[in-house]
C-alpha positions in Angstrom: -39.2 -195.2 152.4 -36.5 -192.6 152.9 -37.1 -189.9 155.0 -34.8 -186.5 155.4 -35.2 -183.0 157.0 -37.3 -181.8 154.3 -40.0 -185.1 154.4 -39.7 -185.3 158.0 -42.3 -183.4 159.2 -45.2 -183.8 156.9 -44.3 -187.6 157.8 -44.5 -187.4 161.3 -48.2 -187.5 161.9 -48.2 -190.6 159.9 -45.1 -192.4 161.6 -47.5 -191.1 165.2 -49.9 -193.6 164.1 -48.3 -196.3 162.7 -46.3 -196.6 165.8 -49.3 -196.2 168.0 -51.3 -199.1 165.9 -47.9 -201.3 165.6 -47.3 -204.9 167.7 -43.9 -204.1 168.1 -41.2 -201.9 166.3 -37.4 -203.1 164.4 -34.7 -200.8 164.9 -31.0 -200.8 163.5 -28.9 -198.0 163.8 -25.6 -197.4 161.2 -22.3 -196.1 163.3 -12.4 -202.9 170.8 -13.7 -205.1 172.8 -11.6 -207.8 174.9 -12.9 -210.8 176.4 -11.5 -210.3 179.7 -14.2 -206.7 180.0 -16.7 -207.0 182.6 -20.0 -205.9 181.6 -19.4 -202.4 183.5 -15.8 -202.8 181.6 -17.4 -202.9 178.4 -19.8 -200.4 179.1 -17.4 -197.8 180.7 -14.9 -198.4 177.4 -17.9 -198.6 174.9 -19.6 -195.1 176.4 -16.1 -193.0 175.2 -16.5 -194.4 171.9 -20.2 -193.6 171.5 -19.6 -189.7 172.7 -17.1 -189.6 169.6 -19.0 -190.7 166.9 -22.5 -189.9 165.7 -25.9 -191.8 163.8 -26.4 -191.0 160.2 -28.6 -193.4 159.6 -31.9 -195.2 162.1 -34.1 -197.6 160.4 -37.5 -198.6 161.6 -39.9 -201.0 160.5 -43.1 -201.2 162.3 -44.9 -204.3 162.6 -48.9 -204.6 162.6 -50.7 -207.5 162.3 -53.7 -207.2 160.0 -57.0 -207.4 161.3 -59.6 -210.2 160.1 -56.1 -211.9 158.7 -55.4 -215.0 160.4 -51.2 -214.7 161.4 -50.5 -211.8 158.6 -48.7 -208.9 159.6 -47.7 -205.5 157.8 -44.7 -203.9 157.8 -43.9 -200.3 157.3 -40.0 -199.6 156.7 -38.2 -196.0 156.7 -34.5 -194.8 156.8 -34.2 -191.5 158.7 -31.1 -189.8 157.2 -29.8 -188.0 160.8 -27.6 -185.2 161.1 -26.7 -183.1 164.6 -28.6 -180.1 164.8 -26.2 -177.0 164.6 -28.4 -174.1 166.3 -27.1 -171.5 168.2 -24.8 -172.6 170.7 -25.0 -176.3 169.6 -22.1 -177.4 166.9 -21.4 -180.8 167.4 -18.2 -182.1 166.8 -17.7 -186.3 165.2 -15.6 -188.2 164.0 -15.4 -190.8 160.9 -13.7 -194.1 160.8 -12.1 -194.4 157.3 -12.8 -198.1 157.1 -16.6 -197.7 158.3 -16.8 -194.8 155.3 -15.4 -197.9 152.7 -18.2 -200.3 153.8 -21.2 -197.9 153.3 -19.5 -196.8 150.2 -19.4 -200.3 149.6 -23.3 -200.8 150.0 -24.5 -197.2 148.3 -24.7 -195.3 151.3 -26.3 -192.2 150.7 -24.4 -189.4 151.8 -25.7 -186.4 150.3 -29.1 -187.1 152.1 -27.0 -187.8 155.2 -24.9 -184.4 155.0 -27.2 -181.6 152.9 -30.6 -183.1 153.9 -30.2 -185.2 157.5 -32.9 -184.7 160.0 -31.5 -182.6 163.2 -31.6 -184.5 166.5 -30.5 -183.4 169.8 -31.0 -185.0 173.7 -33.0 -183.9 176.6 -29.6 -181.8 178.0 -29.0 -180.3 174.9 -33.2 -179.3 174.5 -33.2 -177.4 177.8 -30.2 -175.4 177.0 -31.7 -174.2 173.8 -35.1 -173.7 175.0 -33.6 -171.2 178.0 -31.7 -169.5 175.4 -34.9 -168.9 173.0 -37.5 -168.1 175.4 -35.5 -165.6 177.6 -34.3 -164.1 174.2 -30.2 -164.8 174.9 -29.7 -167.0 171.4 -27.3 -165.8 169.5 -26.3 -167.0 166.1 -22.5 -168.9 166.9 -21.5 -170.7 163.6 -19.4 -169.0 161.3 -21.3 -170.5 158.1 -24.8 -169.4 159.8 -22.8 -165.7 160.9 -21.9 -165.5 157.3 -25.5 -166.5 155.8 -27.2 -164.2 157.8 -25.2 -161.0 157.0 -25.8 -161.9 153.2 -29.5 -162.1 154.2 -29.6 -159.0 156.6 -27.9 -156.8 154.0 -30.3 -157.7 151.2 -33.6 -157.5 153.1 -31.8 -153.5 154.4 -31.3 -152.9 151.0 -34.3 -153.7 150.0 -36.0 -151.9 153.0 -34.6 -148.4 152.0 -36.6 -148.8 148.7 -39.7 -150.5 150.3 -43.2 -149.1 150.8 -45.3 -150.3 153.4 -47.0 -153.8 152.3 -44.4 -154.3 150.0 -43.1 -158.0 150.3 -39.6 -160.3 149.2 -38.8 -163.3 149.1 -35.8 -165.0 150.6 -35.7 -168.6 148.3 -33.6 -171.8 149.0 -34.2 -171.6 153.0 -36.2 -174.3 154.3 -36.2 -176.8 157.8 -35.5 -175.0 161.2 -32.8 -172.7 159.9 -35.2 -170.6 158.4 -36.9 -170.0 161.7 -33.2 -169.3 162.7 -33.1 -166.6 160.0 -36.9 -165.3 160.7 -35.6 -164.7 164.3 -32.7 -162.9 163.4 -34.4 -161.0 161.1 -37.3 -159.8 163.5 -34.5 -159.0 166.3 -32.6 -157.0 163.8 -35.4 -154.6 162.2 -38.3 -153.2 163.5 -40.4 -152.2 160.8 -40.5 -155.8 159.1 -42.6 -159.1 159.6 -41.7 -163.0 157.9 -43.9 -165.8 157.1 -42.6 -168.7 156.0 -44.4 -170.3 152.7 -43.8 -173.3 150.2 -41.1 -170.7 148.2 -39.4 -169.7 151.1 -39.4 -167.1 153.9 -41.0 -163.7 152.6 -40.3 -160.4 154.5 -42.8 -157.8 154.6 -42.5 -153.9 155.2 -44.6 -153.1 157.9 -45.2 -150.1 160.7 -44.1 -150.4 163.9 -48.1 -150.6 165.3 -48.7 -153.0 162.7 -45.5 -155.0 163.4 -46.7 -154.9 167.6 -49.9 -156.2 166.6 -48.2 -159.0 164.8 -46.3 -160.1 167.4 -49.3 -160.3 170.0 -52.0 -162.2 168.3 -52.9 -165.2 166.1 -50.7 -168.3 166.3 -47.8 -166.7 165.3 -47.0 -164.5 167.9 -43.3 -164.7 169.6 -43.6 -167.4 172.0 -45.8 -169.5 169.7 -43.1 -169.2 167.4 -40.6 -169.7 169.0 -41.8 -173.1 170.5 -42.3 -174.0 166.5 -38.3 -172.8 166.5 -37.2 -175.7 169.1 -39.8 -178.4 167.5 -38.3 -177.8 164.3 -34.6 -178.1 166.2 -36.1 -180.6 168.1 -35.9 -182.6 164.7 -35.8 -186.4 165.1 -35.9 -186.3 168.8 -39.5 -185.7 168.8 -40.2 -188.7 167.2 -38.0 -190.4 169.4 -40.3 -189.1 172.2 -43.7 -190.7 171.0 -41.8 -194.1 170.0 -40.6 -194.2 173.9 -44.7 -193.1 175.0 -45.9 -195.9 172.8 -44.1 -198.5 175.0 -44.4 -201.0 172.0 -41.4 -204.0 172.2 -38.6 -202.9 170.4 -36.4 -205.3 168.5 -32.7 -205.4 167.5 -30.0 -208.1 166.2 -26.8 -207.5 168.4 -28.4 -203.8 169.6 -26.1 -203.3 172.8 -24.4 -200.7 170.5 -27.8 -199.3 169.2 -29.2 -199.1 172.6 -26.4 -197.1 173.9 -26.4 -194.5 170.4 -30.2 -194.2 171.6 -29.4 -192.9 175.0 -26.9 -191.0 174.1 -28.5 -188.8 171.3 -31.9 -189.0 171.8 -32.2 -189.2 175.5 -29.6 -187.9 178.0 -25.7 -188.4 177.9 -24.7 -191.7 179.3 -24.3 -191.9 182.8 -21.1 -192.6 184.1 -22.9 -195.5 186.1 -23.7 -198.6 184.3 -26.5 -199.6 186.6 -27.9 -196.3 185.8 -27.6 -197.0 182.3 -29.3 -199.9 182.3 -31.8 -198.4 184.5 -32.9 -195.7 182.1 -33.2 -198.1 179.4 -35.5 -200.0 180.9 -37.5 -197.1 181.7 -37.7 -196.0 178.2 -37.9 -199.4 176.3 -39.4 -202.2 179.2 -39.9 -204.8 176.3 -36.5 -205.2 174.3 -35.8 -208.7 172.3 -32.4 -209.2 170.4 -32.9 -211.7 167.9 -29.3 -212.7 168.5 -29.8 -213.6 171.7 -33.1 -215.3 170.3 -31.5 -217.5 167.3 -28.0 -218.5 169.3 -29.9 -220.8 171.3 -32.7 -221.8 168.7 -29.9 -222.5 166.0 -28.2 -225.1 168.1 -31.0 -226.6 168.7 -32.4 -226.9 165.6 -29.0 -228.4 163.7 -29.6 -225.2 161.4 -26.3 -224.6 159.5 -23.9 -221.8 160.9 -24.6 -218.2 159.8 -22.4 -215.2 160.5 -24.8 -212.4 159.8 -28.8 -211.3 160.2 -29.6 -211.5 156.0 -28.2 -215.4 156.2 -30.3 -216.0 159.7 -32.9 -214.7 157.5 -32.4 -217.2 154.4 -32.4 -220.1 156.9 -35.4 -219.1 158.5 -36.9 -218.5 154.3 -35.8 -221.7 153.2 -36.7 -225.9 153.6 -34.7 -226.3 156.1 -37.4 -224.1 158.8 -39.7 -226.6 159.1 -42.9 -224.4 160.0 -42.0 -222.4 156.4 -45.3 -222.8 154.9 -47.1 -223.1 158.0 -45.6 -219.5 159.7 -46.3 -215.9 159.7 -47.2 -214.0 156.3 -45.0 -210.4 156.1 -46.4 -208.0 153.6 -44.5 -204.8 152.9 -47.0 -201.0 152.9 -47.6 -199.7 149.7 -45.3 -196.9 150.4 -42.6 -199.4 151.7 -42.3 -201.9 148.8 -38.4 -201.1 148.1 -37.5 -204.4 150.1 -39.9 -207.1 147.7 -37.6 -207.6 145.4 -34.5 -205.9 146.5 -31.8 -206.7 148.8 -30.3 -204.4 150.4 -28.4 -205.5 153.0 -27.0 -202.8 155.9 -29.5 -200.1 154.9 -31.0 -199.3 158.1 -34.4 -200.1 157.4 -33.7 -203.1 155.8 -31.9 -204.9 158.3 -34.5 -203.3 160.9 -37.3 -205.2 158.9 -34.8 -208.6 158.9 -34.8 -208.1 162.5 -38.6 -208.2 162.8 -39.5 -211.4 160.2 -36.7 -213.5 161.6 -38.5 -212.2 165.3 -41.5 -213.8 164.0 -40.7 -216.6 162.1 -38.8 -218.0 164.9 -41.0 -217.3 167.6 -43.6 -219.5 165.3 -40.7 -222.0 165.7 -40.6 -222.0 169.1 -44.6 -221.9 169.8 -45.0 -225.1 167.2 -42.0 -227.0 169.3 -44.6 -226.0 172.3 -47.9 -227.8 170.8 -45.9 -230.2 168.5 -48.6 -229.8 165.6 -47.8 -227.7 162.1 -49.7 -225.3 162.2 -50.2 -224.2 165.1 -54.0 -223.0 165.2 -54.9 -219.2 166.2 -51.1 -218.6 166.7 -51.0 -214.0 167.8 -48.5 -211.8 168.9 -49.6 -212.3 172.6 -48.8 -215.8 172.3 -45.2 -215.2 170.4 -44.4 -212.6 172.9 -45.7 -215.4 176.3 -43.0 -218.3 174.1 -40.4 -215.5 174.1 -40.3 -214.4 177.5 -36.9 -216.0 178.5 -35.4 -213.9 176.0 -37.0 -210.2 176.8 -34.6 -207.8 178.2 -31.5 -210.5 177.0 -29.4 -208.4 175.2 -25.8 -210.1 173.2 -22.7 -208.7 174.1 -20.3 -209.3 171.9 -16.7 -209.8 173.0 -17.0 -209.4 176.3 -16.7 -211.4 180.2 -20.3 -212.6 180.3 -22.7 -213.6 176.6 -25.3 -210.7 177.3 -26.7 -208.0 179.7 -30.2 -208.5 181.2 -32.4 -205.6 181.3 -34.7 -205.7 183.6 -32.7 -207.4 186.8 -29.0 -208.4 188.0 -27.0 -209.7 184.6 -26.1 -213.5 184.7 -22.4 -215.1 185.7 -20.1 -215.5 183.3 -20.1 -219.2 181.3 -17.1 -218.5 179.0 -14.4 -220.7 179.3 -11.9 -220.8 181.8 -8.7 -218.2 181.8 -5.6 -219.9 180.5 -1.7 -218.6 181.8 1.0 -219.0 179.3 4.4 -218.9 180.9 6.7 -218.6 178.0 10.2 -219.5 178.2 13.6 -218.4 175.6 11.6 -215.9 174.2 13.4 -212.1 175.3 10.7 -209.2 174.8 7.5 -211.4 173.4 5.0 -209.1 173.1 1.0 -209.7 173.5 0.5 -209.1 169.4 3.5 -211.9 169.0 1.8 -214.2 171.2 -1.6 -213.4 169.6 -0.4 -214.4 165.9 1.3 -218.0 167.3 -1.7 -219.4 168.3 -4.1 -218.1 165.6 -3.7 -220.9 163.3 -4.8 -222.9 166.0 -7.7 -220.9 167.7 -8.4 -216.9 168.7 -7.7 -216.1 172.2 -7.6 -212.6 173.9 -4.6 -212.3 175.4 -3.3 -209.3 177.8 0.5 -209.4 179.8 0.5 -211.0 183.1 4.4 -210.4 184.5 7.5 -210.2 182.1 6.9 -213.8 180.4 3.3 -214.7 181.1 0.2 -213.7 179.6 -3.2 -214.8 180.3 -5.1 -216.2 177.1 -9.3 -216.0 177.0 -11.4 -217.2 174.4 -15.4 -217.6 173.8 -15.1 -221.5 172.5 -14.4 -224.4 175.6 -13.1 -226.5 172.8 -10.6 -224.2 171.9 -9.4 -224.1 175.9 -9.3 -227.7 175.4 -7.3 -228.4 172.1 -4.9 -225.6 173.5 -4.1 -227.4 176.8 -3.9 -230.6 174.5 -1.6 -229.2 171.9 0.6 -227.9 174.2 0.9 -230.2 177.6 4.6 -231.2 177.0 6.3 -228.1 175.0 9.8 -227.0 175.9 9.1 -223.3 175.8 5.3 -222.4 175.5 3.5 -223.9 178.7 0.1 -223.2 178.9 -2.3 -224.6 182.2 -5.5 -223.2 183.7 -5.2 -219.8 185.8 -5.5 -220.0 189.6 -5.7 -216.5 190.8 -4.0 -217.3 194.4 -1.1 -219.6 192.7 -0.5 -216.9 189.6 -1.9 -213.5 190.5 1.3 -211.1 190.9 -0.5 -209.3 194.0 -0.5 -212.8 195.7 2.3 -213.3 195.3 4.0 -209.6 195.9 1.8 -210.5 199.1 3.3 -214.0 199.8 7.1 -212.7 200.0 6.1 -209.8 201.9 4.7 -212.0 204.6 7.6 -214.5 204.6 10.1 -211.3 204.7 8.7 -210.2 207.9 8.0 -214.0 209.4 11.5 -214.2 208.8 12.2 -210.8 210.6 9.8 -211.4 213.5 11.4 -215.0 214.1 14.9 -214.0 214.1 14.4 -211.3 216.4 12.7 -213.6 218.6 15.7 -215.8 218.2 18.2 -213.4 218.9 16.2 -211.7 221.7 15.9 -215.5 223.9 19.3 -216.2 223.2 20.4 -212.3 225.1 21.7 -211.6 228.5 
């Protein structure tokens, strides 16, 4: 199901529920790393990248399992088509990256939906800013294509108006979503002796006496500060639904989400803090149950002798295909009647579609896991509850991808680093060798990291230990290009800066004790 500004909030009563009823919810999100970043590294690096670019696309699929069904589950799927809200003093600025444009061309992305129909979001900063400006009446129209829209519409309702009788009525067609509450607001500040409703055709303006017009304003639903709290819902857009998925507290599920956590926060939430700890804090807060099926299948996959896979649909194939051997014996997924896009279609990196991988590879390996536990196929009376008690090592793990340490845990301290150990090249007969040149000689070979130690050493990182390995092999007796494991107090510049220092002035300090023994 596709969902944009105009379907969004007839839909959200619905979404309220489903979310409400659902065992846990899959969410994917549609938006340089170097091994050698520290989690707060990667964070702090990550964070100015975030701020730049914004969410076009959010895919849910909400997970029920059916009652009276023995292991069957139901899942609802919808893309929300996201733009920034633009209202009053709030005109986001974002940027595109040509080659991300190409690959959602490359899948049919929808951008029509995404720029003439998105679905206005905005965070918790942004909300209080607006809401001061509406309720003490100091909003003020800012965009120039809003300015220009509403002088077209103020000088037809004024013309209108000077022909008018009192209970006459006109239609203004084509304006829908919040920014015809933007224009109803303008238009009620502007003239005195009108009222506007906003129907099914559009917003219609009605002559009316200034008695009449008070009256209005003071009773029924739709007096002013009513309406203008049905302003800032509308404004409010996505965000509100953002609000009841955090007060559901239902397990939310990713593959690789670190990015889609952080896009979360940022829109939806507050900006992110400059602290990582913080961050991590307030995503806990919001979201105590998180499970990246990354994190889940890296360890499984091994394991299980599985073949290697380099994306979610082929984690998804496995998982579908002989070589799971609880296939028959797992978890039945059944798509809502209103949600059946994804039976017989693939559509791989639509939101939702990857959002409702996310949550059948959850379950089909967490039946994995529970029949390794009992060691029968099937395993009788298998339930969410018991999925969630065989998957607690793994809630709160989040993947990090290209970074010092495999992932970022949640809900306590995050673990050590296991990566391999950090190589120094020392590179001889080889005048102005740059970090790029270095890169491309060993690439055939395996991918390191590299950054520039001194002059004519880098240090080299990589994610594999046999790749540390067949480098120090390869490369034990070469003339020019001598590679060995780093040692921070034998290598480290600052060491030795420090080193020479202190032998300068042990040098000093003994030759003036020299020459001062050997005086008068």
């Amino acid at each position: 199901m596709d969902v944009g500004a105009d379907e969004f909030e007839e839909s959200l009563p619905l979404l309220q529920e489903l979310v409400q009823e659902a065992d846990f919810v899959g969410a994917e999100c549609l938006f340089v790393h170097s091994l050698f970043d520290l989690p707060s590294e990667w964070y702090l690096k990550t964070r100015q990248s975030v701020q730049q670019f914004t969410v076009c696309q959010i895919g849910l699929s909400v997970f029920s399992a059916i009652e009276g069904e023995a292991n069957k589950y139901i899942a609802h799927s919808c893309n929300f088509y996201l733009f920034p809200t633009t209202f009053g003093i709030l005109d986001s600025e974002f940027s595109f990256q040509a080659s991300s444009v190409q690959f959602l061309n490359q899948y049919g992305f929808n951008y029509n939906k995404f720029l003439k129909n998105g679905i206005p979001y905005m965070n918790e900063e942004q909300e209080k800013k607006i809401r001061h400006d509406i309720l003490t009446g100091n909003w003020r129209v800012r965009s120039s294509p809003d300015k220009h829209q509403i002088k077209v519409v103020i000088d037809e309702v004024t013309r209108w108006l000077d022909l008018a009788k009192e209970g006459d009525w006109m239609t203004l067609p084509g304006i829908t979503g919040f920014q015809a509450f933007e224009v109803q607001l303008v238009l009620r500040q502007a003239l005195p002796n009108i009222w506007t409703v906003l129907k099914d055709e559009g917003v219609v303006v009605k002559k009316v006496s200034k008695q009449h017009r008070w009256y209005l304003q003071n009773t029924s639903c739709d007096r002013e500060s009513c309406w203008k709290e049905n302003i800032l819902l509308s404004a409010r857009g996505f965000s509100v639904f953002f609000q009841m998925l955090v007060k559901a507290q239902k397990p939310l599920v990713g593959h690789n989400m670190m990015m889609d956590l952080l896009h979360l926060h940022e829109k939806f939430f507050r900006p992110l803090p400059e602290s990582y700890d913080q961050f991590k804090q307030n995503i806990h807060s919001l979201f105590p149950v998180l499970i990246d099926t990354k994190s889940v299948t890296k360890d499984i996959w091994k394991e299980m002798n599985f073949p290697r896979v380099s994306n979610l649909s082929e984690v998804y194939e496995v998982l579908n295909s002989d070589l799971n051997p609880t296939k028959n014996s797992g978890p039945e997924i059944v798509h809502a009647s209103r949600c059946e896009k994804y039976v017989e279609t693939k559509c791989p990196h639509e939101a939702a579609y990857d959002a409702f991988l996310c949550g059948s590879v959850l379950l089909k390996v967490a039946h994995l896991l529970l029949q390794k536990i009992y060691r029968i196929d099937p395993v009788p009376e298998s339930s969410f509850p018991q999925y969630l008690d065989v998957l607690a090592p793994y809630v709160n793990q989040v993947n990090l991808i290209r970074a010092g340490v495999p992932k970022i845990n949640f809900s306590g301290p995050d673990y050590p680093s296991i990566r391999p150990p950090i190589l120094i090249l020392s590179v001889k007969r080889w005048p102005g060798v740059s970090e790029q040149q270095v890169y491309h000689k060993f690439q055939n070979l395996c991918k390191f990291d590299v950054r520039r130690l001194t002059r004519s050493q880098f240090l080299l990182l990589t994610n594999k230990f046999k790749d540390a390995r067949n480098i120090l092999k390869e490369y034990r007796d070469h003339p020019t290009l001598c590679i060995s494991p780093y040692r921070y107090w034998r290598h480290s510049p600052n060491v030795n800066c420090l080193l020479q220092v202190c032998g300068i002035v042990t040098a000093w300090a003994l030759l003036a004790f020299i020459l001062g023994r050997s005086g008068p």
